[in-house]
KELO-757318 format. One record per residue (C-alpha): residue in three letters; x, y, z. Coordinates in steps of 0.2 Angstrom, whole numbers, plus 2048, in hexadecimal, padded with zeros to 3 digits. Layout:
ALAXYZ
...
REM end
This chain:
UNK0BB332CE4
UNK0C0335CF8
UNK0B9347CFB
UNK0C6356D06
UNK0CA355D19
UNK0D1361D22
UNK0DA35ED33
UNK0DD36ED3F
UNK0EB36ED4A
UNK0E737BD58
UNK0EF38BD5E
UNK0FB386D6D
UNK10938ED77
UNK1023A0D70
UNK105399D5D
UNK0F9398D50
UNK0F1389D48
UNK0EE381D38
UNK0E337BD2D
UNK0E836DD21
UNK0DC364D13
UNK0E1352D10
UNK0DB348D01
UNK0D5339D0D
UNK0D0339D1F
UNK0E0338D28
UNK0DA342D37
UNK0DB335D44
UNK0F0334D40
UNK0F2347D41
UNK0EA347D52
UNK0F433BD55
UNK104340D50
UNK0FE350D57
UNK0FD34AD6A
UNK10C33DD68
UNK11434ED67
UNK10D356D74
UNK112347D7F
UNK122349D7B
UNK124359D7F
UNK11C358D8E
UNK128348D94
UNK136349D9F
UNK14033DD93
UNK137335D87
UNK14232FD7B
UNK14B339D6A
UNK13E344D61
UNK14233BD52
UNK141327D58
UNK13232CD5F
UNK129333D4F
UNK130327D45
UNK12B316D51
UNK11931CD50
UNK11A324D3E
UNK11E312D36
UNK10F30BD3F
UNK101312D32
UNK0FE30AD25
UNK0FB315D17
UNK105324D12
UNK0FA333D14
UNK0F732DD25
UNK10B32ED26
UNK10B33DD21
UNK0FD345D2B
UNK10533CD3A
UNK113348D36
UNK10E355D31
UNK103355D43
UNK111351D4D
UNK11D35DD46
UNK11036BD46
UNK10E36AD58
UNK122369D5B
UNK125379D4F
UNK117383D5A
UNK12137ED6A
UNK12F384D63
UNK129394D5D
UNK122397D6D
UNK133397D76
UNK13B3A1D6B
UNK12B3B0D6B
UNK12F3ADD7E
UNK1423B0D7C
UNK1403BFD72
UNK1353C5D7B
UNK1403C4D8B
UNK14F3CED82
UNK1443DAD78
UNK14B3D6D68
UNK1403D7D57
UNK13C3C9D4F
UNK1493C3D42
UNK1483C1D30
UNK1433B2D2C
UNK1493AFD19
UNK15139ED14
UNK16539FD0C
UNK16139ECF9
UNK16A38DCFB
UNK15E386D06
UNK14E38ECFE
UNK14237FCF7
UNK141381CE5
UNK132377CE2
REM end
């Protein structure tokens, strides 16, 4: 029986982090997924976002380490993200948006 791992993706750009507990150790591919995306984003022109994740993605050879590779990578993006658009808000003044789903896009899991 593999025992819990939890990776931590860091606070950045004045976001909050996570915590997330994997059933295997698949830290080393969320780290790395984690600074692919930070060198990306830091990179005059590297590439599509998307050729990128998917070129180093298909490299690991299991599937938890896939996923953590994602989840890592895209954490760090969606932080980013966030960040410019607290920063844009700021800069006008306007209130935060609601942030509900349309009922057709809503997961139904």
């Amino acid at each position: 029986m593999s025992k819990e791992v939890e990776t931590c993706l860091p606070s950045y750009d004045g976001q909050p982090g996570f915590e997330i507990t994997w059933s295997a150790d698949c830290k080393e591919a969320f780290n790395r997924g984690v600074k692919l995306a930070q060198f990306w984003l830091d990179s005059v022109c590297s590439g599509w976002l998307w050729a990128v994740m998917i070129a180093e993605r298909d490299l690991l050879p299991r599937a938890i380490d896939r996923r953590a590779f994602e989840v890592g990578f895209l954490g760090r993006v969606h932080q980013r993200l966030c960040s410019y658009q607290a920063g844009n808000q700021m800069s006008v003044g306007a209130a935060q948006p609601d942030r509900r789903l349309p009922p057709e896009t809503a997961c139904r899991c």
